[in-house]
C-alpha positions as CSV (number, residue, x, y, z in Angstrom):
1,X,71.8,122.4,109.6
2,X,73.4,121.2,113.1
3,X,74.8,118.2,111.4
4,X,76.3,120.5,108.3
5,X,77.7,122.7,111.5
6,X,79.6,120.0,112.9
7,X,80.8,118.3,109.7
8,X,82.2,121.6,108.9
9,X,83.7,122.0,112.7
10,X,85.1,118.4,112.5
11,X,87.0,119.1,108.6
12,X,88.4,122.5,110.3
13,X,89.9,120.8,113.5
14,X,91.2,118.2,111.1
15,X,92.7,120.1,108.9
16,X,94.2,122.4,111.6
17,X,96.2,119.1,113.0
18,X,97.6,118.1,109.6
19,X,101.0,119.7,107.7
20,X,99.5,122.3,104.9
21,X,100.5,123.1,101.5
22,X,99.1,125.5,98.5
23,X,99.6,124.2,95.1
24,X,98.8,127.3,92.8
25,X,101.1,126.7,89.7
26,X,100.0,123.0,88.5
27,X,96.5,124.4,87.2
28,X,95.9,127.2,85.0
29,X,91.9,127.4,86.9
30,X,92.3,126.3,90.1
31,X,94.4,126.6,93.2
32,X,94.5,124.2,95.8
33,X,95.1,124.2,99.8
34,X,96.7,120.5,101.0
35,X,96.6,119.2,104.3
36,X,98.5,116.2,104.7
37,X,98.8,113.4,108.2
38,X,102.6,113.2,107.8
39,X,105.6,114.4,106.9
40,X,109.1,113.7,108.2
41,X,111.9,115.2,106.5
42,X,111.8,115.4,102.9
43,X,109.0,112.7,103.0
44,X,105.3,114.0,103.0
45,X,102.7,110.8,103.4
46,X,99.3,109.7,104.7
47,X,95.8,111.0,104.6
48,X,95.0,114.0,102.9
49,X,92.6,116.3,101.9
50,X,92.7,118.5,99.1
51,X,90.2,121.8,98.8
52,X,89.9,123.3,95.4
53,X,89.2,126.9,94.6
54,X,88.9,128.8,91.6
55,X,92.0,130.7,90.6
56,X,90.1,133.9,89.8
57,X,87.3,134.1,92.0
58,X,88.4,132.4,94.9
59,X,85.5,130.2,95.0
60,X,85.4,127.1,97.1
61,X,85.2,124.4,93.6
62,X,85.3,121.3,96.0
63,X,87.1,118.8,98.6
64,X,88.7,115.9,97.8
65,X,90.1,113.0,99.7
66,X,93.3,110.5,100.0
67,X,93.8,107.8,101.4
68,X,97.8,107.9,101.1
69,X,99.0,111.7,99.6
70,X,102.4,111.4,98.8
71,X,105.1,113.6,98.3
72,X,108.3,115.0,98.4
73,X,110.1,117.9,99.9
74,X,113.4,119.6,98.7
75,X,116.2,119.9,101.7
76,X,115.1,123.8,101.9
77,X,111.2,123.2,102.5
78,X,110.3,122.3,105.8
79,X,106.4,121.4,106.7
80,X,106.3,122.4,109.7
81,X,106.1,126.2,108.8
82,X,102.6,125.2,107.5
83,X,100.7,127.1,104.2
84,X,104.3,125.9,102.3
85,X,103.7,126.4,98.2
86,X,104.8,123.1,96.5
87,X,106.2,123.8,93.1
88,X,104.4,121.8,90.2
89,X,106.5,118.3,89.6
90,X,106.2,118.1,93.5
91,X,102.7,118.6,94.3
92,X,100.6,115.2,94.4
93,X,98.1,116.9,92.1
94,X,98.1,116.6,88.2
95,X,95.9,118.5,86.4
96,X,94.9,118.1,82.6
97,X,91.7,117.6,80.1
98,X,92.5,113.5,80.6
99,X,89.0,112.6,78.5
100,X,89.7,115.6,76.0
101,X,85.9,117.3,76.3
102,X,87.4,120.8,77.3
103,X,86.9,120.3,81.1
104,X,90.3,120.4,83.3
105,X,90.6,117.3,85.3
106,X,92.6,116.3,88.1
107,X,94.6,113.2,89.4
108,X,95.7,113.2,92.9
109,X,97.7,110.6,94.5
110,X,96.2,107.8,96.0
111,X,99.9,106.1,97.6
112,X,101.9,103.5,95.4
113,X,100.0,101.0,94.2
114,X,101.3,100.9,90.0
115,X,103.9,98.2,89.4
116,X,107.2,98.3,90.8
117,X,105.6,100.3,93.7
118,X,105.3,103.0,91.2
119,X,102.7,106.2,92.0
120,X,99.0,105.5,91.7
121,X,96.4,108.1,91.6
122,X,92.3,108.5,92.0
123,X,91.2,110.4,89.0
124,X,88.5,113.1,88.5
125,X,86.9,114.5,85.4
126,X,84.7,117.4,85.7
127,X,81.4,118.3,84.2
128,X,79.4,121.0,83.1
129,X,79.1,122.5,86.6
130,X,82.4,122.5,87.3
131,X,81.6,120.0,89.8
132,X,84.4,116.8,89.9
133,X,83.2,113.1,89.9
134,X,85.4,109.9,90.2
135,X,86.2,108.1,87.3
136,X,86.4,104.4,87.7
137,X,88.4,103.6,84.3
138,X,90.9,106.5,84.8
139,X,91.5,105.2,87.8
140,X,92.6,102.1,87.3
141,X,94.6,102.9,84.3
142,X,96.3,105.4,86.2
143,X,96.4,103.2,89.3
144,X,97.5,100.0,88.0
145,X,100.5,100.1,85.8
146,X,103.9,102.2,85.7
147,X,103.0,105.7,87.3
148,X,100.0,107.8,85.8
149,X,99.4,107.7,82.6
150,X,100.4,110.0,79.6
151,X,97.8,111.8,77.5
152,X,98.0,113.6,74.0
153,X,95.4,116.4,73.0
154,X,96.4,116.7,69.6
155,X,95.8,112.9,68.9
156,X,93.3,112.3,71.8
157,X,94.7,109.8,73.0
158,X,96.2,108.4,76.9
159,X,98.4,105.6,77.1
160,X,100.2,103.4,79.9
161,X,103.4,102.1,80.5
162,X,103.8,98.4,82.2
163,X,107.4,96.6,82.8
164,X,108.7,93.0,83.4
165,X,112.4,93.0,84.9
166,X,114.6,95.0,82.9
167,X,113.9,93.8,79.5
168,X,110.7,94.1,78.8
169,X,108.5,96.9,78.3
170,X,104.7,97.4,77.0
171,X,103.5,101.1,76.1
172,X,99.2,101.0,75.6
173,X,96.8,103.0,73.6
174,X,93.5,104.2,74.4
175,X,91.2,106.5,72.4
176,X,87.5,106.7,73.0
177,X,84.7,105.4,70.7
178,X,81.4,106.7,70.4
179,X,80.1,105.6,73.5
180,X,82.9,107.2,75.2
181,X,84.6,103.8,76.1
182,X,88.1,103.6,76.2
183,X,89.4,101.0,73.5
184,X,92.5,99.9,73.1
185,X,93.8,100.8,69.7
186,X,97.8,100.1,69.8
187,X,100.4,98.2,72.0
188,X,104.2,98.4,71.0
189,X,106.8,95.7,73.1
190,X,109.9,96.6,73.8
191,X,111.7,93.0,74.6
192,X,115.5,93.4,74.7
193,X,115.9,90.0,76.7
194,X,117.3,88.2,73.9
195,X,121.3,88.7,72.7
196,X,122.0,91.9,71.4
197,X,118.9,92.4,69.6
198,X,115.5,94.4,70.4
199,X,112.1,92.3,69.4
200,X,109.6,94.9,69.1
201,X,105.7,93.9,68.1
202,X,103.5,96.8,67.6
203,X,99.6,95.8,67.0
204,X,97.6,98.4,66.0
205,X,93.6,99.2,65.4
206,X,93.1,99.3,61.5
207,X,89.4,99.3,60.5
208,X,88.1,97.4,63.4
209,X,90.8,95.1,63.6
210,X,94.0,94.8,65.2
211,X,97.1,94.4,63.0
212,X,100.8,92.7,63.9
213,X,103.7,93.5,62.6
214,X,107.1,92.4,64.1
215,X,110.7,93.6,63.7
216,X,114.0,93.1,65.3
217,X,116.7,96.2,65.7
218,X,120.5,95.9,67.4
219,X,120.0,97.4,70.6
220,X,122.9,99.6,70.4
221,X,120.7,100.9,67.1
222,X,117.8,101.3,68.1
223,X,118.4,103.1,71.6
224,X,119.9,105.6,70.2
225,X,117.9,107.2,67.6
């Protein structure tokens, strides 16, 4: 109990010496309180910690931590007024049902560490009792390619975006298999590198096997529709 005491003092001082932010319009179930190491004018940056409470009850859900939170301001905001609401395409939270089994998730930023120096994010799924756990797959996926990636309920589906220079893009499917495993089950390239044409090779999943087909399109063309 004395070492829960002064765990509990410690996070409290810490949190006191940090910049802090409420986030209550990203999640439809939760609100969030932010504390943040650093922030200098419209740049918000360092270690964080995130506290999550239910949006009804008010109930302490669970604290989170960051090794690099970062964010963004607007020239109006300033941080040092402390207990500032970010607005939801600002906050360094994301929250959505990422592995589609009807449990809100949430993805908060872990610095820039995608491609291109692009945002990176640790990513949590929840379970049963509403309790969070790290998930090591999301993670990566959402850490190690162009910015976090994009997920579709409907299709149940998440996909990633990596880049090569200015001509070449990939796009990535995943869907989950039985096991809950996340297979790949479609890739499209986008190369526009060569002339005035765009070389596009999609590969998709057909009845356990992937499938190739390749087609070329004038760039002005296919750009435009």
């Amino acid at each position: 109990m004395k070492y829960l005491s002064i765990c509990l003092l410690f996070i409290s001082v810490y949190a006191q010496g940090q910049y802090k932010f409420i986030d209550n319009t990203s999640s439809g179930q939760y609100d969030a309180k932010i504390f943040v190491a650093n922030c200098e004018k419209s740049s918000c940056d360092g270690k964080g910690i995130i506290i999550l409470y239910n949006k009804i009850s008010g109930a302490e859900i669970q604290t989170f931590h960051s090794i690099n939170l970062e964010f963004s301001l607007t020239d109006k905001q300033d941080a040092k007024l402390g207990w500032l609401p970010l607005g939801k395409y600002q906050s360094p939270l994301i929250f959505g049902d990422f592995n589609f089994d009807g449990f809100e998730d949430i993805a908060i930023r872990n610095g820039s560490k995608g491609s291109y120096d692009s945002p990176s994010y640790d990513v949590y799924v929840a379970t049963v009792n509403t309790k969070f756990s790290l998930d090591a797959r999301l993670t990566a996926l959402a850490s190690q390619n162009l910015g976090m990636f994009a997920f579709d309920k409907k299709n149940q589906w998440i996909s990633v975006e990596e880049k090569n220079g200015c001509c070449y893009l990939k796009t990535t499917r995943y869907k989950q298999d039985h096991k809950k495993q996340w297979l790949v089950v479609e890739t499209v390239i986008e190369d526009s590198s060569i002339g005035e044409d765009v070389l596009v090779i999609t590969q998709k999943l057909i009845n356990g096997k992937m499938q190739k087909t390749v087609e070329k399109f004038k760039t002005k063309d296919y750009y435009t529709n």
